[in-house]
N, C-alpha and C positions, 0 to 999 in steps of 0.2 A: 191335342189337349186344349180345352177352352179358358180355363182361369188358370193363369201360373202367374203368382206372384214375384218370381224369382226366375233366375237364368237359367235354365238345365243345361247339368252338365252330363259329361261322358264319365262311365265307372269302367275300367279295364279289368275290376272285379266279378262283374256280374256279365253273362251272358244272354242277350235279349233277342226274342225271337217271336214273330208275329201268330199270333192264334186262330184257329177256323170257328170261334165264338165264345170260347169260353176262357179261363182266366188261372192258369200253372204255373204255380213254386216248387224248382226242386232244388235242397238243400238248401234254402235260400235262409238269410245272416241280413241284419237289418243293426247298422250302428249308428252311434254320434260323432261329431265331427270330430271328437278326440279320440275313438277306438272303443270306446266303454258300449258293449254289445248289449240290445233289446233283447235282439230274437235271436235265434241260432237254431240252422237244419229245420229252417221249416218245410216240408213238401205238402201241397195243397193243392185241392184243383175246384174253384169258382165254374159251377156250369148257370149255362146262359138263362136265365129265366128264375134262377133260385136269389131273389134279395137276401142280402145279409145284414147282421148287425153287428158292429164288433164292440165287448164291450173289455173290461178291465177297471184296477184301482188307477185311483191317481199316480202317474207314473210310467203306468208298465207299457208305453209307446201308442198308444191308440191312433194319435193323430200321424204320426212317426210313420205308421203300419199303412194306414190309408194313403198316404202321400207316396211311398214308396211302390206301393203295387198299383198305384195311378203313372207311374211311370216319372214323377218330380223329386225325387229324396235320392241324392245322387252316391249315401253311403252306404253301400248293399252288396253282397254276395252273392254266390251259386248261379241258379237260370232261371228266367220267367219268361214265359210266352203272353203275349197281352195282344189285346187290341190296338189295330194302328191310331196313332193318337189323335187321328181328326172325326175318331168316331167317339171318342170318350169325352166326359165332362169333368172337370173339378172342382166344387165349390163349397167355397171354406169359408169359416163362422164369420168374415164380414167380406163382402164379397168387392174387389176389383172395381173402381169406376172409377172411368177415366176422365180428367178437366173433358169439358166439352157438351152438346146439348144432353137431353136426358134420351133421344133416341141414338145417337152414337152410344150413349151406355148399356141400352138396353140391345144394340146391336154385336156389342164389342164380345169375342175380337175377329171375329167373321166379318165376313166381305159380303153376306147374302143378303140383299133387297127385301123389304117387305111391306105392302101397303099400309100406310092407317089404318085400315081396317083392320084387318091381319094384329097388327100391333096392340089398338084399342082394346080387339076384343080380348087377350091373351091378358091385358093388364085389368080391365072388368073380371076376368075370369080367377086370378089369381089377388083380388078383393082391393087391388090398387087406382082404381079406376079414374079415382080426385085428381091423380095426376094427369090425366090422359091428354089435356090440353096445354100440358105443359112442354110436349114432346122437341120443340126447336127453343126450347128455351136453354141457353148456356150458364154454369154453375160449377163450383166443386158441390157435386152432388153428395159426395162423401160428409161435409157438413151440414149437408141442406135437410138432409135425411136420417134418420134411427135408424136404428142396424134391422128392429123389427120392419119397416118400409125398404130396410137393400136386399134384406132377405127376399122381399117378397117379390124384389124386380129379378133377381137372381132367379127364381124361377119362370118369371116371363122370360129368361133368358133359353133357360131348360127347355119350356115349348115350344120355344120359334125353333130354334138350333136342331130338337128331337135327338139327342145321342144315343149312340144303341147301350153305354157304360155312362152311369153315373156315380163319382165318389164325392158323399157328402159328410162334412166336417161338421158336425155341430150346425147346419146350415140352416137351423128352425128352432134356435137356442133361446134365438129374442119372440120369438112366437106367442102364444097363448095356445093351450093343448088344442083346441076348437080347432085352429086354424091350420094348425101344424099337422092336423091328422086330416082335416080337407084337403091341404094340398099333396099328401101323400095319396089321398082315396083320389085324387086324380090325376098323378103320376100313373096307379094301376089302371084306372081308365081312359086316359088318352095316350097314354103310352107303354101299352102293352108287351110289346117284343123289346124294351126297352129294360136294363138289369141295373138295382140300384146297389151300391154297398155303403152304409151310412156309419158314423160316429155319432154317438149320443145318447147320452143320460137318463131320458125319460121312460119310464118301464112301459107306458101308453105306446112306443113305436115297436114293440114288439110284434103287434097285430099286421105290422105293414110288411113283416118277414119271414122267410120260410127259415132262415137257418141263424144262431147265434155263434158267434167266432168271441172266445171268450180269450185274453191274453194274461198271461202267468208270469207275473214279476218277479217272483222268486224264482223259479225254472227255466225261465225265456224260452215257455214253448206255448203252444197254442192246442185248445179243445175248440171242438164244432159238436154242437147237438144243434135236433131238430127244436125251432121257437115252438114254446106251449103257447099257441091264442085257443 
């Protein structure tokens, strides 16, 4: 897993088991740290290449849901098969950056090398580019920058790394629709065999997905239809 903001723990409730590409809940119970249940008995099965969108009222676990079958939300039930976690990403509404230059952030928290170039072009490409000289410069970058500029290195992050699993949180909240639907139209075109599952609001990210995972606050159960674009 690439962004964890928090420690994962171990659930002696749930059953975890590694997947040949695609992404299986059976029975699976999704709570809060005091017991009061989201979900209950969900069985599902994410296949590889079908983008999702989950959406729900205020309330009915959305981010909960996302965090949990990303493999970080340690209060869960029944068995999920997922992908091993160094092929998955998670990146949530203000993203992870760490004291230190702005290319340690943009590298973090991978060990993999990558030239200037390589870097430059990835942050040109995802409309951040003003920065690109600023790469050894040290900062909390968390201050130095809008959430719509962490957004946007968070996806430079996305293309260096390429994960075959992406769970995003509201990760294009601070965006402008323009923007937020460019770098989706280039999620599907630079990375292809890559499967996103997103949280968020905006009825314009419909177009970026084949399937809607809607969540039920009052029933704590979940519907899937096919997205109308």
């Amino acid at each position: 897993m690439k962004e964890i903001l928090w420690e994962e723990k171990e659930n002696e409730d749930v059953e975890q088991s590694f997947s040949d590409g695609g992404l299986e809940l059976f029975h699976f119970g999704i709570y809060l740290p005091n017991g009061v249940p989201l979900l209950e008995d969900v069985t599902l099965r994410f296949t590889a290449g079908k983008n999702i969108l989950i959406r729900g009222v205020s309330g009915s676990g959305k981010s909960t849901f996302l965090r949990a079958i990303a493999g970080i939300w340690p209060y869960v039930s029944g068995k999920i098969n997922m992908l091993p976690k160094e092929q998955t990403m998670f990146v949530p509404q203000i993203p992870y950056l760490p004291l230190g230059t702005l290319r340690q952030v943009l590298l973090y928290p991978g060990d993999m090398e990558f030239s200037d170039q390589i870097v430059k072009q990835w942050m040109h490409i995802c409309r951040i580019a003003y920065l690109s000289d600023q790469l050894d410069v040290e900062a909390d970058w968390n201050h130095v920058l809008s959430v719509g500029e962490q957004q946007r290195l968070a996806f430079v992050r996305v293309f260096l790394q390429k994960p075959t699993w992406i769970f995003f949180d509201e990760a294009t909240s601070a965006l402008d629709e323009d923007t937020e639907a460019y770098l989706y139209q280039l999620l599907q075109k630079q990375l292809p065999k890559t499967t996103f599952v997103s949280v968020g609001h905006r009825s314009t990210l419909t177009l970026f997905h084949s399937l809607i995972l809607t969540l039920h606050k009052d029933t704590r159960h979940i519907t899937m239809e096919i997205a109308d674009v």
